[in-house]
C-alpha positions as CSV (number, residue, x, y, z in Angstrom):
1,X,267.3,52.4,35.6
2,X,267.0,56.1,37.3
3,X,264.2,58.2,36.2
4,X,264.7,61.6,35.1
5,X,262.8,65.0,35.4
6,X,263.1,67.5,33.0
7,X,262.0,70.4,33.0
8,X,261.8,74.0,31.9
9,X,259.6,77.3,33.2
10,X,257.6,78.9,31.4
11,X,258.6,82.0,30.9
12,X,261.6,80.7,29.4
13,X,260.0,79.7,26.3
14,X,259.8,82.6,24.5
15,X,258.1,81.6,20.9
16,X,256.6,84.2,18.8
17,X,252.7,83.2,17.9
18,X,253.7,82.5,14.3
19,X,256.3,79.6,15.8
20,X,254.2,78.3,18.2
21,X,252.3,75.4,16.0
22,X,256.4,74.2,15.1
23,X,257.4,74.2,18.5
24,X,254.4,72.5,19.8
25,X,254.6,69.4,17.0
26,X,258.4,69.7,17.6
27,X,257.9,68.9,21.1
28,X,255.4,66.1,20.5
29,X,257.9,64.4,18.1
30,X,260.3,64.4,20.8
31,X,257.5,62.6,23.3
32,X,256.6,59.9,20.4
33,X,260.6,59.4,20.3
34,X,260.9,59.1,23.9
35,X,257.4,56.9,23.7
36,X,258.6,54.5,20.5
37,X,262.2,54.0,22.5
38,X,260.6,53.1,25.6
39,X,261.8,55.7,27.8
40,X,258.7,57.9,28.7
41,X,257.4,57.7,31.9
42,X,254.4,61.0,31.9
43,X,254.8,64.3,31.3
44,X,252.7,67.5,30.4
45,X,252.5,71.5,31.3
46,X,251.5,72.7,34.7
47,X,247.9,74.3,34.2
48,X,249.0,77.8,35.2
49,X,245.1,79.1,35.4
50,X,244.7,76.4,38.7
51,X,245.9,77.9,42.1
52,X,247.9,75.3,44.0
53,X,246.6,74.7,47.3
54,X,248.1,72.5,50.5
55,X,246.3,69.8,52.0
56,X,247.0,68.8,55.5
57,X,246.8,65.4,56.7
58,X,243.5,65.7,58.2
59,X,242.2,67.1,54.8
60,X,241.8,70.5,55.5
61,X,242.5,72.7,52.6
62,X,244.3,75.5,52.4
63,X,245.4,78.3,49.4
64,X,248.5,78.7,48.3
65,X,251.7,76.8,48.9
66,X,255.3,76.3,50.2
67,X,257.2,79.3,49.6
68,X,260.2,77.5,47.4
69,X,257.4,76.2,45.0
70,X,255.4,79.6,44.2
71,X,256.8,79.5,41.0
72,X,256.1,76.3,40.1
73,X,255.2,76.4,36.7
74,X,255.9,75.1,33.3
75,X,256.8,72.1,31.4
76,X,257.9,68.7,32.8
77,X,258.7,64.8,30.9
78,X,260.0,62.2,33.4
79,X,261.8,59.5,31.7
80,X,263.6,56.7,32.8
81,X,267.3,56.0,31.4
82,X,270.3,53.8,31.6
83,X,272.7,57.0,32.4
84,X,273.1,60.8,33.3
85,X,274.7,61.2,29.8
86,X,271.3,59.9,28.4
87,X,269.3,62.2,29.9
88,X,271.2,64.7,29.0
89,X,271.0,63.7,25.4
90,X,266.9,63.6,25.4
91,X,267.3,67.1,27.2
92,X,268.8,68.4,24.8
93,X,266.5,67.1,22.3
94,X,263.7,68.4,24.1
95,X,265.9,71.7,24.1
96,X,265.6,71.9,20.7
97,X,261.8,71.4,20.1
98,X,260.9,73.6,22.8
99,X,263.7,76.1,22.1
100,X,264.9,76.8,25.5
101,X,267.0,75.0,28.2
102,X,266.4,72.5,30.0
103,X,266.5,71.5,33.6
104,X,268.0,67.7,34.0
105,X,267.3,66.2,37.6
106,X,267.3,62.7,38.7
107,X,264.9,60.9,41.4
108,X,266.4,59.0,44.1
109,X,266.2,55.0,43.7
110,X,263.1,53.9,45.3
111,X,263.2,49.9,44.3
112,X,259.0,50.0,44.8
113,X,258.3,52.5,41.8
């Protein structure tokens, strides 16, 4: 099976503060779905209050990052499915909870993960 990432920034969830309990026991309906059908790999929200840094191979540590991934923020679910059409369904569900779109991208076969 091919594992799935989706995904969503953050600044497209737009909830009001009064919606925000719904939406977050929405979404974690959705996880315990994806959980209970065996599907769920990890997920979670990118702590937006931690810079990213770069580490080089000799562990030296830099600030910041590469330039494509400065916006890097938001939340993420990786699941593994039987088809595109699949994880375009649970996209869609997760859609819903969080109330924004969703981003649907699949990782290349590796047979050792």
């Amino acid at each position: 099976m091919t594992k799935y990432l989706i995904s969503f920034p953050s600044a497209a969830m737009a909830v009001p503060d009064e919606d925000l309990q719904a939406v977050s026991d929405a979404a974690h309906a959705v996880v315990q779905e994806a959980k209970d059908a065996g599907v769920w790999v990890f997920g979670g929200g990118i702590d937006e209050t931690i810079p990213p840094v770069m580490v080089d191979g000799d562990g030296t540590v830099s600030e910041g990052t590469y330039p494509q991934t400065e916006q890097l923020q938001g939340g993420y679910a990786v699941l593994e499915l039987p088809t595109y059409d699949a994880a375009l369904e649970w996209a869609a569900r997760i859609a819903v909870a969080c109330r924004c779109p969703q981003e649907v991208r699949a990782f290349q076969y590796d047979p050792a993960s």
